[in-house]
VOPAGU-2260 file (C-alpha; in pm, 1 decimal, decimal comma):
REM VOPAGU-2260
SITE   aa  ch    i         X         Y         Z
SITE  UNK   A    0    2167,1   -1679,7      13,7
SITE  UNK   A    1    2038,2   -1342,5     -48,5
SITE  UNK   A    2    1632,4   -1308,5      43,4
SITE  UNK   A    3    1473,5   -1207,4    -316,3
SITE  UNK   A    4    1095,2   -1178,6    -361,0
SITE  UNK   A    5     929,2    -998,0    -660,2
SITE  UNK   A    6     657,9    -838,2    -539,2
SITE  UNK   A    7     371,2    -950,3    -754,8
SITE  UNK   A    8     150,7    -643,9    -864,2
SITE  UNK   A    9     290,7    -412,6    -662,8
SITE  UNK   A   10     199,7    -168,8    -905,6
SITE  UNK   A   11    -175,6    -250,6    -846,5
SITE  UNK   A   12    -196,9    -284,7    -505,1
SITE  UNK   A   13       0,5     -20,0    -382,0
SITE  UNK   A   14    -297,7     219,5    -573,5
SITE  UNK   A   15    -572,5      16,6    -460,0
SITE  UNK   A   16    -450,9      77,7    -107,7
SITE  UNK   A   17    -481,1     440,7    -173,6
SITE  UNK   A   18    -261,7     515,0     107,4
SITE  UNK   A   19    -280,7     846,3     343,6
SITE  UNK   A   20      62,0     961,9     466,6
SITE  UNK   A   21     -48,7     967,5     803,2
SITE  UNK   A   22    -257,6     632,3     833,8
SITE  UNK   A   23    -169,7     308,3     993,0
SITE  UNK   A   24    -107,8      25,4     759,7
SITE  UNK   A   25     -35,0    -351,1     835,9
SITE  UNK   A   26     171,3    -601,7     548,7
SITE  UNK   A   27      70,3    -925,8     722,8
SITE  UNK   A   28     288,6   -1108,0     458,4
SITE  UNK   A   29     608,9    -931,5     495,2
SITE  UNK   A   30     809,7   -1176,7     244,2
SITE  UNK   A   31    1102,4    -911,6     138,7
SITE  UNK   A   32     927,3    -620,8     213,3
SITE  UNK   A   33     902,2    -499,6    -142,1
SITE  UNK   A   34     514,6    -426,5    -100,9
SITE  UNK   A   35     596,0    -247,4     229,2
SITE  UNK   A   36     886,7     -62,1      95,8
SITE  UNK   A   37     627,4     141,9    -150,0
SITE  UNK   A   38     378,4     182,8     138,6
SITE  UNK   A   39     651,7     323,6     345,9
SITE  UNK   A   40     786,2     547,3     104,2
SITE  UNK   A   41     430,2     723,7     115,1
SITE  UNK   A   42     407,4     806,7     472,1
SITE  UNK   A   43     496,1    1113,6     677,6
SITE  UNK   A   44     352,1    1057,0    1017,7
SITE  UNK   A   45     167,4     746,6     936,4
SITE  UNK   A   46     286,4     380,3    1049,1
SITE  UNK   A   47     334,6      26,6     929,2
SITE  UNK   A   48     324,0    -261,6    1076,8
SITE  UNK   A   49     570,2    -539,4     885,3
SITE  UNK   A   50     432,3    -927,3    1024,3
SITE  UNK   A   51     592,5   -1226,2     895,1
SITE  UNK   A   52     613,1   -1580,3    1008,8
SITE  UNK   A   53     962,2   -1641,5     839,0
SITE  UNK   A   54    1252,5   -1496,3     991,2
SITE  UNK   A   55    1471,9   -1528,0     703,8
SITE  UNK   A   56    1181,9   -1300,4     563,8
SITE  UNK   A   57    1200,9   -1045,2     875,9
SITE  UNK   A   58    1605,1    -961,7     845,4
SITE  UNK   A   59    1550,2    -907,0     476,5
SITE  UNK   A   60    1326,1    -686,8     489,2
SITE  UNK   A   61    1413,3    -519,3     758,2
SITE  UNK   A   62    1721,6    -416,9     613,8
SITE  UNK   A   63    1539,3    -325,6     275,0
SITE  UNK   A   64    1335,2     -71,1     489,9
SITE  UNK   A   65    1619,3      69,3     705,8
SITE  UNK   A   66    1590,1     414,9     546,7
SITE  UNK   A   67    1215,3     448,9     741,4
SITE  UNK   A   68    1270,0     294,5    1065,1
SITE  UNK   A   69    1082,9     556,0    1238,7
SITE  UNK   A   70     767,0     426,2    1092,5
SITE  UNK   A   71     795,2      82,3    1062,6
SITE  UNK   A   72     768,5    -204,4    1301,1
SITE  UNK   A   73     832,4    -543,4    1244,5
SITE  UNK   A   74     669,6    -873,4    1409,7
SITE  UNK   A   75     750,2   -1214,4    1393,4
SITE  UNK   A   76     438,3   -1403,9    1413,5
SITE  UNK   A   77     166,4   -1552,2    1206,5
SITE  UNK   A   78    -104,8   -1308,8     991,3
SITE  UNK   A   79    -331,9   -1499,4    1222,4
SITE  UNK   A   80    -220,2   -1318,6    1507,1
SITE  UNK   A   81    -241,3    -975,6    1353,2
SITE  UNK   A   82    -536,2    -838,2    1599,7
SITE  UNK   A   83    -363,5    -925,6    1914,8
SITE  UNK   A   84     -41,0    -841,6    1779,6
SITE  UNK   A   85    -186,8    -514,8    1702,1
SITE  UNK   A   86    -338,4    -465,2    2049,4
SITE  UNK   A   87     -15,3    -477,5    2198,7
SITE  UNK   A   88     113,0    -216,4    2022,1
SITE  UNK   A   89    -158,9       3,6    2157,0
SITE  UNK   A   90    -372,1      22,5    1786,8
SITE  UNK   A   91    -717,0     -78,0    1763,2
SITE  UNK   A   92    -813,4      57,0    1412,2
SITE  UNK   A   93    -596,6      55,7    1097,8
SITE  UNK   A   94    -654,5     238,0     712,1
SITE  UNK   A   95    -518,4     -88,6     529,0
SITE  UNK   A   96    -406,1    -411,5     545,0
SITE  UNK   A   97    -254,8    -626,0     262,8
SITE  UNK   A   98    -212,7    -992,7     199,5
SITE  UNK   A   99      55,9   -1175,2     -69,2
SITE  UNK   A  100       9,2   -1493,5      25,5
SITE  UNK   A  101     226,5   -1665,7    -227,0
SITE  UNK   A  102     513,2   -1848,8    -103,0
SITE  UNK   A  103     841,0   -1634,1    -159,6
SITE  UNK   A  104    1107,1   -1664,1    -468,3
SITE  UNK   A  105    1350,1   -1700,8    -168,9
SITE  UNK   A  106    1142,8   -1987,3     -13,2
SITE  UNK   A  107    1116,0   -2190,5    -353,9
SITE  UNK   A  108    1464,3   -2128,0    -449,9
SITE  UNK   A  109    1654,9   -2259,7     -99,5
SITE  UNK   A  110    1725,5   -2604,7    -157,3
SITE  UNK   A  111    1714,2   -2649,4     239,9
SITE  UNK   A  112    1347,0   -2499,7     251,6
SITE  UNK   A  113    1233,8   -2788,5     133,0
SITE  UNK   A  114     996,7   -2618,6     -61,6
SITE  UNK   A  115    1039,2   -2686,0    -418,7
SITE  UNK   A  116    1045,3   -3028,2    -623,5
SITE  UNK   A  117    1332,4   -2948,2    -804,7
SITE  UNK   A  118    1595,0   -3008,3    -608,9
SITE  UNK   A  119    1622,2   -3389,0    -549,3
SITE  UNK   A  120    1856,8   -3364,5    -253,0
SITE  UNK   A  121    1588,2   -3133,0     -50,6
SITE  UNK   A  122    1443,9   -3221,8     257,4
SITE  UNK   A  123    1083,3   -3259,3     285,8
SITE  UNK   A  124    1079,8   -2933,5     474,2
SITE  UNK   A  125     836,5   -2663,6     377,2
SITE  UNK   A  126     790,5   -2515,9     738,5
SITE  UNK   A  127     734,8   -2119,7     656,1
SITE  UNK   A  128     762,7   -2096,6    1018,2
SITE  UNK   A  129    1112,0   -2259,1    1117,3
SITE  UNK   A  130    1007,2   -2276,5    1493,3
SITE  UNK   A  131     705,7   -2506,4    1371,1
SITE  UNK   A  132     821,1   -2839,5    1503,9
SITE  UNK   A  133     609,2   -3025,0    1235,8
SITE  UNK   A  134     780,7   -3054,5     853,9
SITE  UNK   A  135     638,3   -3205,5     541,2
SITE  UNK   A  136     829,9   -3523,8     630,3
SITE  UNK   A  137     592,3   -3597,2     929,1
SITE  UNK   A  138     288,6   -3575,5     671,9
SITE  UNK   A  139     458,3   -3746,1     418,2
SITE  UNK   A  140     519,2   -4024,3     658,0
SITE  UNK   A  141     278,6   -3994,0     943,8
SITE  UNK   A  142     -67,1   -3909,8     739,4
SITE  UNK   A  143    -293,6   -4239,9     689,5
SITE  UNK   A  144    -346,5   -4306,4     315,9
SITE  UNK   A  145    -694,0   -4178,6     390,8
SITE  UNK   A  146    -566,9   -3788,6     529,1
SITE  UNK   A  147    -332,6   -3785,5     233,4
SITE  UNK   A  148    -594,0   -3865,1     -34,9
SITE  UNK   A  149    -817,5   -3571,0     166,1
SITE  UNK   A  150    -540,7   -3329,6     136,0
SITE  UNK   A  151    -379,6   -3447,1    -259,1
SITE  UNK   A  152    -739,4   -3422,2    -394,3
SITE  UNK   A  153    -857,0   -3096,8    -181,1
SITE  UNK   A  154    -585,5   -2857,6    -152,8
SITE  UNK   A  155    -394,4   -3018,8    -457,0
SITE  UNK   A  156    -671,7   -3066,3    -679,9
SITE  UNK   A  157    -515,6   -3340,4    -811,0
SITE  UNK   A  158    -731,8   -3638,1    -970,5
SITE  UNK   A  159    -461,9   -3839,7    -961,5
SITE  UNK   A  160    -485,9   -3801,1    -541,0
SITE  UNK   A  161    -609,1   -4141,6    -449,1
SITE  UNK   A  162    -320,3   -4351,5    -654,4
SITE  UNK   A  163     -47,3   -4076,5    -538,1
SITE  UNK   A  164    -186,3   -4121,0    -149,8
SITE  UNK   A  165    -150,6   -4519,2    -184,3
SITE  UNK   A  166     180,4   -4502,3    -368,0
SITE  UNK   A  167     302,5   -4300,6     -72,0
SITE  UNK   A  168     202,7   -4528,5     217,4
SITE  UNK   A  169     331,1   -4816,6      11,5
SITE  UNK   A  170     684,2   -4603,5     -24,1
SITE  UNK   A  171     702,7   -4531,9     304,6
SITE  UNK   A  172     631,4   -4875,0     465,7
SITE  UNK   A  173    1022,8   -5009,8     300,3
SITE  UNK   A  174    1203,1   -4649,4     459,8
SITE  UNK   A  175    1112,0   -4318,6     547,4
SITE  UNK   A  176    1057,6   -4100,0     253,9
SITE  UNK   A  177    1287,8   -3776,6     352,6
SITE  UNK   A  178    1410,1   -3624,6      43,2
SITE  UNK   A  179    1197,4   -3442,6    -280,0
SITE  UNK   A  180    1368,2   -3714,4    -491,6
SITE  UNK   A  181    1232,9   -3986,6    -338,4
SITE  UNK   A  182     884,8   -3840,7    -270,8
SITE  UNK   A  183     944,2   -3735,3    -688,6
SITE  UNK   A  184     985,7   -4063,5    -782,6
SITE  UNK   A  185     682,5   -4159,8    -614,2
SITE  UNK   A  186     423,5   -3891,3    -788,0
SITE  UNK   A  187     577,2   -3956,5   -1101,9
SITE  UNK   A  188     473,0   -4326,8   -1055,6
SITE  UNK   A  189     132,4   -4275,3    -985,4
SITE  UNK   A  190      78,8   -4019,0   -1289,0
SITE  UNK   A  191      27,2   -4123,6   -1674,7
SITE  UNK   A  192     340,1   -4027,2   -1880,0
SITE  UNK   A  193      91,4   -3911,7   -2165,5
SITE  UNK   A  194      -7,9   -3679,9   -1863,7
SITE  UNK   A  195     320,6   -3550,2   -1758,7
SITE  UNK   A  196     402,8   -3512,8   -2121,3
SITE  UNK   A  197     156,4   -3182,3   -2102,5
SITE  UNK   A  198      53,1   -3144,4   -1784,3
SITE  UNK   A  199     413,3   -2945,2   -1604,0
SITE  UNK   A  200     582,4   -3138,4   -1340,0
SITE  UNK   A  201     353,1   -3414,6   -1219,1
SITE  UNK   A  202     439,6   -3289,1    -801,2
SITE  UNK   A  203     342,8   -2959,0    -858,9
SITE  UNK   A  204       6,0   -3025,2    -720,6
SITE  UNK   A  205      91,0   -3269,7    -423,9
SITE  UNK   A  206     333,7   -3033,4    -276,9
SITE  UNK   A  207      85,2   -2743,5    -283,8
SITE  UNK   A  208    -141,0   -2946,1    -121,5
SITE  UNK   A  209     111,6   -3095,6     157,6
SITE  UNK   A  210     273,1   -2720,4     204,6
SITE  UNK   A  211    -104,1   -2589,5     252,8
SITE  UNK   A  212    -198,3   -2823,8     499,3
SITE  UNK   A  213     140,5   -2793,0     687,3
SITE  UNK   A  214      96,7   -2400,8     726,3
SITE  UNK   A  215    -286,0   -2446,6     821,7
SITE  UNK   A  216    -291,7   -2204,8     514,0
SITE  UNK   A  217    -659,6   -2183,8     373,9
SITE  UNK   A  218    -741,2   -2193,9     733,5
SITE  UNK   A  219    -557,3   -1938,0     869,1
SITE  UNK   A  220    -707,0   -1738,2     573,5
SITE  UNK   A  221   -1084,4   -1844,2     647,8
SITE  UNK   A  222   -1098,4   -1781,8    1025,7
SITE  UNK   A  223    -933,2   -1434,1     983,5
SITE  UNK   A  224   -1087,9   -1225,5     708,3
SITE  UNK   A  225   -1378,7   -1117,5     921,7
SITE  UNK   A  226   -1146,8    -969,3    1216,4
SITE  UNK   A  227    -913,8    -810,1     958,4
SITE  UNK   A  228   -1189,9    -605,5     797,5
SITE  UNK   A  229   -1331,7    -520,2    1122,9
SITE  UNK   A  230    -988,3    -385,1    1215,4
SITE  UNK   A  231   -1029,4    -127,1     906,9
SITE  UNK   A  232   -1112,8     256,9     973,5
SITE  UNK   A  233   -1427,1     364,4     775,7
SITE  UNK   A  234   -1299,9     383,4     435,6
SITE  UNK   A  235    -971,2     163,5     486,2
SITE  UNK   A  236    -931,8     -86,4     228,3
SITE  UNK   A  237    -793,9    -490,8     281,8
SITE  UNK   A  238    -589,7    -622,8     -79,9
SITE  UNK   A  239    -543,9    -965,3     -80,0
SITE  UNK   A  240    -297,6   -1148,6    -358,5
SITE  UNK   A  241    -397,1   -1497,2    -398,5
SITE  UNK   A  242    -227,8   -1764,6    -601,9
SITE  UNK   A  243    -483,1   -2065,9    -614,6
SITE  UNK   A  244    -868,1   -2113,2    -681,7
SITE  UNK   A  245    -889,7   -2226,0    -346,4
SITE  UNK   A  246    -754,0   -1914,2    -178,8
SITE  UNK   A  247    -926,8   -1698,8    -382,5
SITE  UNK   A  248   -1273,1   -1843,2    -348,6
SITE  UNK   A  249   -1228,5   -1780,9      44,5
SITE  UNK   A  250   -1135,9   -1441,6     -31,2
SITE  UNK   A  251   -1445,3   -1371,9    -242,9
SITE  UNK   A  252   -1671,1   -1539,6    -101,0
SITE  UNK   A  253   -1599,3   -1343,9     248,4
SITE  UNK   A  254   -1584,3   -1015,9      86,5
SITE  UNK   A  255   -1916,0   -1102,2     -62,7
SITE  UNK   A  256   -2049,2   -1215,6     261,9
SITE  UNK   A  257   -1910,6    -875,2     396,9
SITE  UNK   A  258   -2080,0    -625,6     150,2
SITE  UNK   A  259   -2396,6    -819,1     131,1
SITE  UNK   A  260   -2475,6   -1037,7     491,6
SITE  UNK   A  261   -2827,8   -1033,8     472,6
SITE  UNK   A  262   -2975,3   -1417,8     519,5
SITE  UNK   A  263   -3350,0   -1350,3     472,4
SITE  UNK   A  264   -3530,1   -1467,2     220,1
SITE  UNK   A  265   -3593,6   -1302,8    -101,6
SITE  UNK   A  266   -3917,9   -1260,6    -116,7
SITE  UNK   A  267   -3901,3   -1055,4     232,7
SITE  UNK   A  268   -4011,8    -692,6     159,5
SITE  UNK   A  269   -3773,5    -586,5     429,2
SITE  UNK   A  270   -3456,0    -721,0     633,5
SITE  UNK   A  271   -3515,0    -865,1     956,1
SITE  UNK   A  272   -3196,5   -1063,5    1054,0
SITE  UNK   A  273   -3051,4    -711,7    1150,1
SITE  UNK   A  274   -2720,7    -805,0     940,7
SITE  UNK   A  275   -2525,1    -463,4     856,4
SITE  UNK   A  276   -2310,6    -468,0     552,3
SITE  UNK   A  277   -1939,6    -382,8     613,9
SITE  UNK   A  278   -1843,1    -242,9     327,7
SITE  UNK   A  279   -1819,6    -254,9     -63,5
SITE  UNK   A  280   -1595,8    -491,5    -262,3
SITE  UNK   A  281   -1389,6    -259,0    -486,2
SITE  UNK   A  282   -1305,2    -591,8    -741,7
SITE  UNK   A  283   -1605,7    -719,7    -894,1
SITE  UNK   A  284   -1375,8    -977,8   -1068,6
SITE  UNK   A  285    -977,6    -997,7    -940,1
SITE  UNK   A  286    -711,7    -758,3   -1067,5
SITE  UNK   A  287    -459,7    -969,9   -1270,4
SITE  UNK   A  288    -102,8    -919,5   -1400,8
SITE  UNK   A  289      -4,2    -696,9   -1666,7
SITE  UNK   A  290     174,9    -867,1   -1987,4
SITE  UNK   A  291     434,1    -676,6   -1915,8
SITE  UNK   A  292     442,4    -856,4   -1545,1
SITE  UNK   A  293     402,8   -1193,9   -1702,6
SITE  UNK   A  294     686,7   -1190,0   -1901,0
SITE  UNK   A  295     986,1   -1056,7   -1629,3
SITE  UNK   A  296     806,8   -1343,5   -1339,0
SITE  UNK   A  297     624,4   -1614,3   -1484,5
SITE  UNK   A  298     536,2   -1692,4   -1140,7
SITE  UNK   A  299     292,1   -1426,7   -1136,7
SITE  UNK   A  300      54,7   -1591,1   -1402,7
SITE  UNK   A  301    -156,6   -1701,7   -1104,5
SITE  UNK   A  302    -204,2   -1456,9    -858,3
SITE  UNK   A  303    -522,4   -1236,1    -836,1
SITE  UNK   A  304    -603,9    -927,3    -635,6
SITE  UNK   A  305    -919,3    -858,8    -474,7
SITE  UNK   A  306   -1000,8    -535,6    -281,2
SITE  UNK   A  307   -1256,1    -465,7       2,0
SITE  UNK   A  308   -1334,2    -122,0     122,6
SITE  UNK   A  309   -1458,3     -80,7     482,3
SITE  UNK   A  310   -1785,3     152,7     535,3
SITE  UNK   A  311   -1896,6     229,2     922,4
């Protein structure tokens, strides 16, 4: 199957980048390169660095950006790795580093991904990296009732979370719950029908929350941002698509932290905790989609760019 991926406000990004033909950029979400096609297409003697967990991900794209292999490099490894990954390749500093960390239109539309409810024959897969040994099947089937409650009700939001967890362990303790269809059949039994009747497809939120906690995913994000915007030149700029609350409230809340880090108290005439501000955040509230972008990917209606701008 052919590796598509719209690229989700490319239009945006690519300008809040505000990318110099001969700077060093990073795409630590690599997906089908569309983002890093466009950032590509704007350099001279400048570089990019392509990372991406997937490797389904990595031979798309790196066919997509064929026509400027002299400036592009591509790594398989997780965005978590990016500053050691980068230190390898001899680079210390970079002018911009993006972030779509929506799961692909390639990864929701293989059945054999496991990513996606709607195929009932799917394994419980959801691995974005296929060398992880760990699938959604272990959590589905290994996770106390407890840890799946934690994880329905946190990274699902789902208030339905403590009937879903129970169903599950109940499930599971006749056979192994493998496919989407049988972990379907499940949700759907723990969830009013006068809620399903308006509320989308009643897994929606349970396999968000199982694929986030598989992929360490708000995590990963959390630990990072701090290293990735000290990895910025002075004036370099970090864009960062997000497609849930959760994700985005790490995102904000760190770029806040990073423009303003001082922890003494307000009524101090001056700042004594010696905390230096990084830089400015560029998106007081998130860039969304256009209407025009709405209606060609409805999958877009979520995301939200933010943009922090590195000052030394």
């Amino acid at each position: 199957m052919e590796f598509r991926h719209y690229s989700v406000l490319l239009n945006e990004t690519i300008e809040q980048l505000a990318i110099k033909p001969d700077g060093i950029y990073v795409d630590g979400t690599l997906g089908g390169g569309g983002h890093s096609y466009q950032i590509a297409s704007r350099l001279t003697t400048g570089r990019l660095i392509g990372i991406d967990q997937d490797g389904d991900a990595l031979a798309a794209a790196g066919k997509r950006l064929e026509p400027f292999a002299d400036r592009v490099t591509l790594v398989h490894s997780n965005y978590e790795n990016m500053v050691s990954e980068l230190h390898q390749l001899g680079i210390s500093h970079v002018d911009g580093i993006l972030l779509d960390l929506g799961v692909s239109s390639f990864q929701l539309d293989t059945p054999e991904r496991g990513f996606s409810y709607r195929s009932e024959e799917a394994p419980l897969d959801m691995r974005m990296d296929r060398d992880n040994p760990k699938t959604a099947a272990d959590i589905v089937n290994g996770y106390s009732e407890e840890e799946l409650y934690r994880i329905i009700r946190d990274y699902g939001e789902d208030r339905f979370a403590k009937t879903i967890a129970k169903n599950i362990v109940k499930a599971r303790s006749e056979a192994p719950l493998t496919t989407a269809g049988q972990l379907n059949e499940v949700i759907s039994r723990s969830i009013p029908k006068k809620v399903q009747a308006t509320g989308g497809h009643p897994a929606k939120r349970t396999y968000q929350a199982i694929r986030i906690e598989l992929n360490r995913e708000l995590e990963v994000l959390g630990q990072n941002l701090n290293d990735f915007i000290d990895l910025l030149n002075d004036g370099g700029r970090i864009c960062i698509i997000t497609f849930h609350s959760l994700e985005d409230r790490i995102v904000k809340n760190s770029f806040k932290t990073n423009q303003d880090p001082c922890i003494c108290p307000k009524d101090f005439p001056v700042c004594v905790c010696g905390r230096k501000s990084k830089g400015r955040v560029i998106t007081r509230k998130p860039i969304l989609p256009s209407e025009e972008e709405l209606e060609q990917n409805s999958r877009s209606k979520s995301a939200k760019l933010r943009v922090f701008e590195r000052k030394n």
